[in-house]
MDAnalysis code that builds the backbone (N, CA, C; Angstrom):
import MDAnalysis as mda
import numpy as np

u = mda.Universe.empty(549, n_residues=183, atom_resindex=np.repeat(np.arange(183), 3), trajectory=True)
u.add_TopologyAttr("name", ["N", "CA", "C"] * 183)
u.add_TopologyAttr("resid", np.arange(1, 184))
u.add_TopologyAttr("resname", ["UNK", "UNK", "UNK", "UNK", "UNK", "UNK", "UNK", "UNK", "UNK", "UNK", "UNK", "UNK", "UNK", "UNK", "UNK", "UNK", "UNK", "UNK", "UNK", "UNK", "UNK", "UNK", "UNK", "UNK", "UNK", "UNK", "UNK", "UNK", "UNK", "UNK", "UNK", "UNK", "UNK", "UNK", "UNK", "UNK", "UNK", "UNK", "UNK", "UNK", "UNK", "UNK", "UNK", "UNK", "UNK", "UNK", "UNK", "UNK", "UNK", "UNK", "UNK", "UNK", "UNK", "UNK", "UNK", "UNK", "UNK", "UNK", "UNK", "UNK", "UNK", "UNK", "UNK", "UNK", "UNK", "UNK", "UNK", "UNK", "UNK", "UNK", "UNK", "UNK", "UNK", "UNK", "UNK", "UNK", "UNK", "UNK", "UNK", "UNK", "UNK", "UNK", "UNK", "UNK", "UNK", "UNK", "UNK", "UNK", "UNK", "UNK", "UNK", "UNK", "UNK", "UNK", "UNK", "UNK", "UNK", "UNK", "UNK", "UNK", "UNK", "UNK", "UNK", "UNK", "UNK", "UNK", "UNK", "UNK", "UNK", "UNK", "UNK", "UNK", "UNK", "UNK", "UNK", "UNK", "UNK", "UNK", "UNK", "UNK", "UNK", "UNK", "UNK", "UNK", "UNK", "UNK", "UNK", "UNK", "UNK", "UNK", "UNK", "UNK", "UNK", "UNK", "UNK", "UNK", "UNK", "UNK", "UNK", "UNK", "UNK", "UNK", "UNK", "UNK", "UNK", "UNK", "UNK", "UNK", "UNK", "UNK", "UNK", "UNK", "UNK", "UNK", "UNK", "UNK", "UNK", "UNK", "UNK", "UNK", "UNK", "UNK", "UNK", "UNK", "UNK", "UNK", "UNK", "UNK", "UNK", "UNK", "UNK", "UNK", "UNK", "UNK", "UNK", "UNK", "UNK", "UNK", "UNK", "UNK", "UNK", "UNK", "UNK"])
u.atoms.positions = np.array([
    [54.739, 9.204, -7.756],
    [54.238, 9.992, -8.868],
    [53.161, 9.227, -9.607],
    [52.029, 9.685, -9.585],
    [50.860, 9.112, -10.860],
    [51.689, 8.851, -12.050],
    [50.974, 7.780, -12.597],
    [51.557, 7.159, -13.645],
    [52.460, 6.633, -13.956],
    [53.653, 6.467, -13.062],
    [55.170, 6.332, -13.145],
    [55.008, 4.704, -12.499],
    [55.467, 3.562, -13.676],
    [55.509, 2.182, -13.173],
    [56.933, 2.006, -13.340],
    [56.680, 0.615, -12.471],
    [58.134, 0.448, -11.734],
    [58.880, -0.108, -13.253],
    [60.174, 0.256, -13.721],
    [60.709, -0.508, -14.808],
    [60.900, -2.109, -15.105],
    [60.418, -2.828, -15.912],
    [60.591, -4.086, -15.959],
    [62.143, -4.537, -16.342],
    [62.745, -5.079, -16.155],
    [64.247, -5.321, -16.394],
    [64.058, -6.281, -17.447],
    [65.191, -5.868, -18.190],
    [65.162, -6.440, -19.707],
    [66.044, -7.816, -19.540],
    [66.231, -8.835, -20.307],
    [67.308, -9.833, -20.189],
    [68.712, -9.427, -19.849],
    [69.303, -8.131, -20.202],
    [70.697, -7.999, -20.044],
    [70.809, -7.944, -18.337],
    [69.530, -6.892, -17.901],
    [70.063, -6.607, -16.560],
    [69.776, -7.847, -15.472],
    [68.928, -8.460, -16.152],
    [68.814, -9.730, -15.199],
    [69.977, -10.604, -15.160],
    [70.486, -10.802, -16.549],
    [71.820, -11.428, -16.361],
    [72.834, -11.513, -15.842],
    [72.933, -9.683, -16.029],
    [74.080, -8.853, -15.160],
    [74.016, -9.735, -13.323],
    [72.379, -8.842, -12.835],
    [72.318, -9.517, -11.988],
    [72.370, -10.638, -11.672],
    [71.717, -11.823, -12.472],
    [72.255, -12.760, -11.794],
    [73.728, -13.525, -11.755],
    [73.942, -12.728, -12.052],
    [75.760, -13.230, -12.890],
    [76.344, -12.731, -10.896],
    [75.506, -11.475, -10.879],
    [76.176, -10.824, -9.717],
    [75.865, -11.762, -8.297],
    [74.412, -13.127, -8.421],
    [74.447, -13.741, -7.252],
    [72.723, -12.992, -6.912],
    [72.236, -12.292, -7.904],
    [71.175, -11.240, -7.187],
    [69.810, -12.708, -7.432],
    [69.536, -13.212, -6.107],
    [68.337, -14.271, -6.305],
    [66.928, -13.736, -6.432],
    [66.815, -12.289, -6.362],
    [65.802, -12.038, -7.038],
    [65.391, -12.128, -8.520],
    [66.180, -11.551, -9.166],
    [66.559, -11.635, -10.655],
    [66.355, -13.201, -11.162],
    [66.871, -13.676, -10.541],
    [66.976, -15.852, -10.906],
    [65.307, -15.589, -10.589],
    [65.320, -15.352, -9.468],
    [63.519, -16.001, -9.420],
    [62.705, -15.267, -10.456],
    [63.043, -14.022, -11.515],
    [62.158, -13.479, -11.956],
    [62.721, -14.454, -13.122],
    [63.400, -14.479, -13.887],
    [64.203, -14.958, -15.172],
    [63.680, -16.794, -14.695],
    [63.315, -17.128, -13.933],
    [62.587, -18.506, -13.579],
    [61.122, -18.464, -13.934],
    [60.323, -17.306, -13.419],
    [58.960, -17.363, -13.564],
    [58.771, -16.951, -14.740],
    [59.621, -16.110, -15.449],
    [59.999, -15.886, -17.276],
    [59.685, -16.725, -18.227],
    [60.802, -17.773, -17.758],
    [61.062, -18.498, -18.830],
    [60.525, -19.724, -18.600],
    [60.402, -20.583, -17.330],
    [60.514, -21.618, -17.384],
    [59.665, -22.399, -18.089],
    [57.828, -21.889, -18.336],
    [57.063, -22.661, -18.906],
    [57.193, -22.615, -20.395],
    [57.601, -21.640, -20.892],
    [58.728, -21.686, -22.402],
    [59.497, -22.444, -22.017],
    [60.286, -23.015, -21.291],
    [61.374, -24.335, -21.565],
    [60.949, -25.261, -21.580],
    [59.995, -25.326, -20.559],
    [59.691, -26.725, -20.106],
    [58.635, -27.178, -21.646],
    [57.745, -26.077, -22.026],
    [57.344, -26.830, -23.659],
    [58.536, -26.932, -24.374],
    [59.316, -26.181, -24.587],
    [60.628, -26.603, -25.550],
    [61.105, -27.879, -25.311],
    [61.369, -27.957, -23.933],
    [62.051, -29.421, -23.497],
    [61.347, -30.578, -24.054],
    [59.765, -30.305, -23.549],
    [58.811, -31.092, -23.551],
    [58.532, -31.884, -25.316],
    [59.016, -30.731, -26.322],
    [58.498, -30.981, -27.734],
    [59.860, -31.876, -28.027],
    [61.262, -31.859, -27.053],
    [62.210, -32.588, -27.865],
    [61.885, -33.866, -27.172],
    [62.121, -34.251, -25.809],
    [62.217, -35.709, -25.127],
    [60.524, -36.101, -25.352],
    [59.840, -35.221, -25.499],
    [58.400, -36.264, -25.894],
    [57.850, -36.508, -23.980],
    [58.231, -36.021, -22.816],
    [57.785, -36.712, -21.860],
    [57.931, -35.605, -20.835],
    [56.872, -35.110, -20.309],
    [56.390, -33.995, -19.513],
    [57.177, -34.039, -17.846],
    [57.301, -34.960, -17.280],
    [58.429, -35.580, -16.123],
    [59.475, -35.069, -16.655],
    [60.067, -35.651, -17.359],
    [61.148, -35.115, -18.195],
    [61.860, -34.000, -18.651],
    [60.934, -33.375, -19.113],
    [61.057, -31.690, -19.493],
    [61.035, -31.171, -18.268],
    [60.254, -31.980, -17.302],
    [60.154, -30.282, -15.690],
    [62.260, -31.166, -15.627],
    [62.322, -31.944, -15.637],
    [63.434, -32.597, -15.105],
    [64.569, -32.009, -15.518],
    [64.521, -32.000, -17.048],
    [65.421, -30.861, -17.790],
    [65.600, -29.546, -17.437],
    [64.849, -29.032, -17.422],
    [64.220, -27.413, -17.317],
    [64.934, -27.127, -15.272],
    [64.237, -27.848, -14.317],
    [65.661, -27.660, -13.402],
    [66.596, -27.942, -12.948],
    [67.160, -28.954, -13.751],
    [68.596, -29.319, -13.830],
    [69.212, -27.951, -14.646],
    [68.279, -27.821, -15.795],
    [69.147, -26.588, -16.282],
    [69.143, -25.116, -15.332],
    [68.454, -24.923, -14.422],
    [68.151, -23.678, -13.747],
    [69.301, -23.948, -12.567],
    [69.506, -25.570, -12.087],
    [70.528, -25.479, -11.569],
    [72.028, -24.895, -11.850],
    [71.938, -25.231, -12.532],
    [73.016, -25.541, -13.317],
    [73.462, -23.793, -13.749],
    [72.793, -23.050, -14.407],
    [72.472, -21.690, -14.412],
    [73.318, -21.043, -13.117],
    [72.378, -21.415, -12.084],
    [72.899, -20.802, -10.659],
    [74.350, -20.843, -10.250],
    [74.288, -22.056, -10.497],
    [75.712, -22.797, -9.886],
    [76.762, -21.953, -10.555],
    [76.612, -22.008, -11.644],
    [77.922, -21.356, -13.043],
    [77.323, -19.692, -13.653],
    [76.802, -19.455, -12.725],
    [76.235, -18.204, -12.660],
    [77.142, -16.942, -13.569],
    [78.716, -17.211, -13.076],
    [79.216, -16.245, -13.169],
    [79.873, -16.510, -14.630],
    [79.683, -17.373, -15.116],
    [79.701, -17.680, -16.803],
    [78.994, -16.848, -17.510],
    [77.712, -16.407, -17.209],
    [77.017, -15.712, -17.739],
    [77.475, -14.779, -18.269],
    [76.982, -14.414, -19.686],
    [77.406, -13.155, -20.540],
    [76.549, -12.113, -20.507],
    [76.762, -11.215, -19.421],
    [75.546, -9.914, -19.564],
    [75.363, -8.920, -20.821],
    [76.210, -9.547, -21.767],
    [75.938, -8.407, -23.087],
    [74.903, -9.518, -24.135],
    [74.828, -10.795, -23.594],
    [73.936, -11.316, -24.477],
    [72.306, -11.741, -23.980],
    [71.569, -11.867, -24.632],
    [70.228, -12.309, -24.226],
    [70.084, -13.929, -23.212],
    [69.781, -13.853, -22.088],
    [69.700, -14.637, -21.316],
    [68.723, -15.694, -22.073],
    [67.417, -15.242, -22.573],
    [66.963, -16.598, -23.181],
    [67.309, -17.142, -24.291],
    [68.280, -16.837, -24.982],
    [68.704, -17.280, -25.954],
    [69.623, -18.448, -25.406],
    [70.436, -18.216, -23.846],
    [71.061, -18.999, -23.089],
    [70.510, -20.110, -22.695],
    [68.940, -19.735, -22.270],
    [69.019, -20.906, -21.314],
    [68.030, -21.455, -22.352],
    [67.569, -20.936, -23.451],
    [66.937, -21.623, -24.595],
    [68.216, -23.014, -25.439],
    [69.165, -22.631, -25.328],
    [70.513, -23.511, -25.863],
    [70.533, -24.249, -25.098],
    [70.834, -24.044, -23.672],
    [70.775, -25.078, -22.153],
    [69.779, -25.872, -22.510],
    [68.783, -25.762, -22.351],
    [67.487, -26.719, -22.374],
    [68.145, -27.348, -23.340],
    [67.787, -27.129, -24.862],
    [68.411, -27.663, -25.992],
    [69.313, -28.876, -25.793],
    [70.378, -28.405, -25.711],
    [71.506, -29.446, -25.092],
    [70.959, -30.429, -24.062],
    [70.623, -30.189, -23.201],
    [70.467, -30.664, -21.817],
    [69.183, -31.767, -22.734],
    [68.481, -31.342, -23.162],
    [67.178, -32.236, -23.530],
    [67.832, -33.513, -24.367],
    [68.614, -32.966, -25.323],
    [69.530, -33.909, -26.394],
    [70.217, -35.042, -25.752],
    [71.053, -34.432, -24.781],
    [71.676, -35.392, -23.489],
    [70.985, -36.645, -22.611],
    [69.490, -35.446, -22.387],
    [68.895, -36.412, -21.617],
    [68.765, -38.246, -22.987],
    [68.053, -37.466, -23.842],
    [67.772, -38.318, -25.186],
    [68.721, -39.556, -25.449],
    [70.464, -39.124, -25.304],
    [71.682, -39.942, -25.451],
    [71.274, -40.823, -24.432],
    [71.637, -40.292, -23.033],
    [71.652, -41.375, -22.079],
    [70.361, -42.532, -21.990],
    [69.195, -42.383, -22.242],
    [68.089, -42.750, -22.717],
    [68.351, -43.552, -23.584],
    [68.927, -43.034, -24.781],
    [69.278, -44.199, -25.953],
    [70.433, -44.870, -25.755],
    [71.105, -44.782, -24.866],
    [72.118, -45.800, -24.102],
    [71.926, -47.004, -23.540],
    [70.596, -45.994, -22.399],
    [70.573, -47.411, -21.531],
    [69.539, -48.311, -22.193],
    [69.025, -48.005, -23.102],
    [67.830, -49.103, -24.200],
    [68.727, -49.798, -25.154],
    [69.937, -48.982, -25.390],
    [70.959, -50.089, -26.275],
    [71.614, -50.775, -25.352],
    [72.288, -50.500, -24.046],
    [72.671, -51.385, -23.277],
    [71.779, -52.602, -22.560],
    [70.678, -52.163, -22.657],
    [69.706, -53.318, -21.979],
    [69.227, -54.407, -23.142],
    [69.566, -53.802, -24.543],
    [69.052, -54.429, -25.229],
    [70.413, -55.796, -25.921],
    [71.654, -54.941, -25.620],
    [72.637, -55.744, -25.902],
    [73.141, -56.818, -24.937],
    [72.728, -56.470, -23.324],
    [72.938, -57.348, -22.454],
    [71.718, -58.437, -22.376],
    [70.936, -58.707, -22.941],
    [69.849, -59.512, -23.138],
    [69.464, -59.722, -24.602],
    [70.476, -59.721, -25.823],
    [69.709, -60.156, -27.056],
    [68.630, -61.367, -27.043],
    [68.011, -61.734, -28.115],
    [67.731, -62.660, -27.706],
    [68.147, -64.533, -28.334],
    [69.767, -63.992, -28.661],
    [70.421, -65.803, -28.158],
    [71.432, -65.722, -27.666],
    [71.090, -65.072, -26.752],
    [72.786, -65.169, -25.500],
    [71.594, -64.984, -24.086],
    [72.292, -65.960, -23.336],
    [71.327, -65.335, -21.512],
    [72.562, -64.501, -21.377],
    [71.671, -63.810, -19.449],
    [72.386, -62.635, -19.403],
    [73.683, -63.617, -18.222],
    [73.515, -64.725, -17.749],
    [74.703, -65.629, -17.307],
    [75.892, -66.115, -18.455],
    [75.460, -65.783, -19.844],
    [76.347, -65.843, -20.839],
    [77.480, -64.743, -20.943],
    [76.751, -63.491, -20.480],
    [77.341, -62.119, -20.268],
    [78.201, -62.149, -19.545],
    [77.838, -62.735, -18.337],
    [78.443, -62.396, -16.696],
    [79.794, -63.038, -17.033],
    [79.898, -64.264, -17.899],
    [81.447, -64.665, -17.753],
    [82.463, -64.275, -18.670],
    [81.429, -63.557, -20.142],
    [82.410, -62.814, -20.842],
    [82.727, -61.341, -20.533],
    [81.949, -60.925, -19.422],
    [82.372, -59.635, -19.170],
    [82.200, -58.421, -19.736],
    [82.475, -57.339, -19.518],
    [81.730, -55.976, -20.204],
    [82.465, -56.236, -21.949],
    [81.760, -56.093, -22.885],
    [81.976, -56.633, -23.715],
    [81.939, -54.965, -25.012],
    [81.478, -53.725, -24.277],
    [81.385, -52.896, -25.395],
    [81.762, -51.374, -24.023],
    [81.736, -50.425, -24.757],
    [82.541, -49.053, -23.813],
    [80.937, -48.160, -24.248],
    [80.207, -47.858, -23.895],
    [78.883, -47.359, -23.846],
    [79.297, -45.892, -24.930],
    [80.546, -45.620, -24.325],
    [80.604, -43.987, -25.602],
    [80.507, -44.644, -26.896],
    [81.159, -45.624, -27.171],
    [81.156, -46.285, -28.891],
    [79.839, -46.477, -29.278],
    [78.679, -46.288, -28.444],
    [77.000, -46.805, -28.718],
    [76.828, -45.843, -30.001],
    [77.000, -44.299, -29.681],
    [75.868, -43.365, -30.303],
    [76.379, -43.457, -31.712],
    [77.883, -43.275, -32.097],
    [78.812, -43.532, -33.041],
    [78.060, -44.735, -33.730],
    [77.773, -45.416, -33.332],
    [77.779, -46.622, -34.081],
    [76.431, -46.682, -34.666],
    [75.371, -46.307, -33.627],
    [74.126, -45.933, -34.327],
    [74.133, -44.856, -35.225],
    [75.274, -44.129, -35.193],
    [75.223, -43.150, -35.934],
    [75.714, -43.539, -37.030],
    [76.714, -45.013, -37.411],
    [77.070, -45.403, -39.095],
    [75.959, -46.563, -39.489],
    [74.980, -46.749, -38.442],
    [73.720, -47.383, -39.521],
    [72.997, -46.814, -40.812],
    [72.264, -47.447, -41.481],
    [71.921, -47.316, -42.408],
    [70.954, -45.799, -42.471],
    [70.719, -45.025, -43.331],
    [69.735, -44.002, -42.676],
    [68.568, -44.483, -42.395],
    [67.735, -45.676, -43.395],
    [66.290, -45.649, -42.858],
    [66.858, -46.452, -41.266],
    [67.252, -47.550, -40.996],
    [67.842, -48.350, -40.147],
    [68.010, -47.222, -38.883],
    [68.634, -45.936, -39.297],
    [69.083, -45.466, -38.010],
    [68.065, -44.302, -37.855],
    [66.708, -43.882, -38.654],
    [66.018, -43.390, -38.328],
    [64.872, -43.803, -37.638],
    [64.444, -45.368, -37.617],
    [63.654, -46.246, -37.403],
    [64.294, -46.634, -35.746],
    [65.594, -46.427, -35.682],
    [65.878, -47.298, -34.522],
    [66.148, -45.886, -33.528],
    [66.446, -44.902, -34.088],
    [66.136, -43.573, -33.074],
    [64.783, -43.334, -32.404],
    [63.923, -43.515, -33.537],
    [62.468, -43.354, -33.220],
    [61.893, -44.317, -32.406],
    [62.346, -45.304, -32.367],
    [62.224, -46.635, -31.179],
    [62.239, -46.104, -29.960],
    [63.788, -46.258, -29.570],
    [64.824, -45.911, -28.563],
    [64.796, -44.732, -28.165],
    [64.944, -43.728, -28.965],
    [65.436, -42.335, -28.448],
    [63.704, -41.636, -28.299],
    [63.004, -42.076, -29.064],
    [61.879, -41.202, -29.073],
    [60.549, -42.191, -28.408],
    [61.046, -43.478, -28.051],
    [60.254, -44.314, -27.247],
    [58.996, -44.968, -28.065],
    [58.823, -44.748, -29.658],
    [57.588, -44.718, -30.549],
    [57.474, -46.336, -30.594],
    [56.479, -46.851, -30.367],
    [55.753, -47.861, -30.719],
    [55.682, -48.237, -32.386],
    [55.772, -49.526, -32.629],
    [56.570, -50.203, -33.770],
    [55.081, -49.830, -34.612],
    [53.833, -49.527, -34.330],
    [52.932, -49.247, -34.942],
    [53.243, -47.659, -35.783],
    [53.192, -47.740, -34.750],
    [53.079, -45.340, -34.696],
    [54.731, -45.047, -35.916],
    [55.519, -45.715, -35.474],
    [56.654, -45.647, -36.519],
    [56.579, -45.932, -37.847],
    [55.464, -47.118, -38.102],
    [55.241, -47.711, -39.469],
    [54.195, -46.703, -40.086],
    [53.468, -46.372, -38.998],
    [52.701, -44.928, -39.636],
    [53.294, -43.717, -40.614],
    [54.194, -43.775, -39.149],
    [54.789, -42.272, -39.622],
    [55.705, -42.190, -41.042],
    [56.276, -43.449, -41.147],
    [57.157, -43.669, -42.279],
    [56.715, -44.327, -43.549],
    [55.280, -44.716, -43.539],
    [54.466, -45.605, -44.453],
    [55.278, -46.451, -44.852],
    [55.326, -47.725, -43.217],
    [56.278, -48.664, -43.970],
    [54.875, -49.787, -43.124],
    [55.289, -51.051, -43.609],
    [54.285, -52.029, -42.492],
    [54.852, -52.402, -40.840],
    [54.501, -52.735, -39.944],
    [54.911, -52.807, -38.324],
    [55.914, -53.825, -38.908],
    [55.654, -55.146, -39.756],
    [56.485, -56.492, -40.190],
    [57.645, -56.029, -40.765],
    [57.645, -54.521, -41.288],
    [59.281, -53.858, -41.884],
    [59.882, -53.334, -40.650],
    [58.953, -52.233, -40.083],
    [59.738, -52.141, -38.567],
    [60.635, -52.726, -37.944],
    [59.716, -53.795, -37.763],
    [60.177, -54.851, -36.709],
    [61.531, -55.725, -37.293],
    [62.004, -55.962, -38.833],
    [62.649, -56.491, -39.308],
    [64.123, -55.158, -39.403],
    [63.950, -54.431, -39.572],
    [64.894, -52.981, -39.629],
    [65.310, -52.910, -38.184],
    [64.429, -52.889, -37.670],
    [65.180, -52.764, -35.841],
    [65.677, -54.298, -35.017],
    [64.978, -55.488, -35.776],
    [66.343, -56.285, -35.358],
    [67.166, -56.354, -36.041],
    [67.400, -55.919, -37.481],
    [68.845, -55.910, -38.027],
    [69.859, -54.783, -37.643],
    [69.193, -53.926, -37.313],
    [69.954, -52.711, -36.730],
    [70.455, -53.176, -35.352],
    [69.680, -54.192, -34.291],
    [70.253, -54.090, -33.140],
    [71.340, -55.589, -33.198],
    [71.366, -56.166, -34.323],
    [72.144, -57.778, -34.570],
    [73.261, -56.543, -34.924],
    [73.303, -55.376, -35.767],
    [74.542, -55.246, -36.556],
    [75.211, -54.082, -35.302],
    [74.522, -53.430, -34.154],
    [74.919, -52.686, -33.161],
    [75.573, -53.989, -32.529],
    [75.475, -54.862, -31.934],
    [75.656, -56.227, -31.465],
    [76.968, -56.620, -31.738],
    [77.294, -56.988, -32.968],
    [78.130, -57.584, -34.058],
    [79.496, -55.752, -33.984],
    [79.542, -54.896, -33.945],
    [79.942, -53.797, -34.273],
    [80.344, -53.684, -32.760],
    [79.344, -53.816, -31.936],
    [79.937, -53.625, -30.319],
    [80.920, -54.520, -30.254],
    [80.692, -56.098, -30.495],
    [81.521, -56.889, -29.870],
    [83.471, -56.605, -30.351],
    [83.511, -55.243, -31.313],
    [84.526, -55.216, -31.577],
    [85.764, -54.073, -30.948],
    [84.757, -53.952, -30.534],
    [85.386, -53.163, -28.825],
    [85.382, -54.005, -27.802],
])
């Protein structure tokens, strides 16, 4: 029939479908959304690798648990939360392994000092603990670690000098240090 276009499927029915396994639907709800995630992702972890990295881990992840899906709710509101989370996560483990690398190498212990006292902290107690620092202390040492910012670009952003920086983030990582060793 002239004039008669094909219906575009709204978020519910894509959901439906893909809830149902329908891989057409995934591939359309992929070419949808993904470059909206991948900037979403992209504006939280700060790192474009990263965000594609997020963005299909989360599409995996989607597929896999497919049948979780709620077809009465808006799919991008879903995988807008997914990203979300998933980006935050990526961020934790990130600020893990920069507190773990930074605690297994302070600098007055070698890392043969380590080896004979043994694992000395439980990595879940990290975020907790950065989380009872001081606020400027634990906003300065997020922005380090979690957000990767250069001790310049931080003193910018906070109109403090690089020489306060730098004094806030080794007291923050002596008192993460001192706080670990009690685990």
């Amino acid at each position: 029939m002239p004039g008669t276009q094909a219906k575009i499927p709204d978020d519910r029915e894509l959901a439906a479908s893909i809830r149902k396994g329908d891989g057409a639907a995934f591939e359309t709800v992929y070419t949808r959304y993904a470059p909206l995630l991948m900037h979403y992702s992209e504006m939280i972890v700060r790192d474009r690798d990263s965000a594609y990295e997020v963005v299909q881990d989360t599409f995996v992840s989607v597929w896999m648990h497919r049948r979780r899906i709620d077809p009465d709710k808006p799919i991008r509101n879903y995988l807008l939360r997914a990203v979300h989370n998933n980006s935050l996560r990526l961020l934790r483990k990130e600020a893990a392994r920069h507190i773990r690398e930074e605690y297994l190498a302070p600098e007055d212990m070698t890392v043969h000092q380590h080896e004979q006292e043994g694992p000395a902290c439980d990595i879940e107690s990290l975020i907790p603990a950065v989380d009872r620092l001081p606020e400027q202390s634990r906003k300065v040492f997020r922005m380090s670690y979690w957000e990767d910012m250069k001790s310049m670009d931080i003193a910018s952003e906070l109109s403090i000098s690089v020489r306060t920086v730098e004094a806030i983030l080794y007291k923050a990582r002596k008192r993460l240090r001192d706080e670990l060793k009690k685990f």
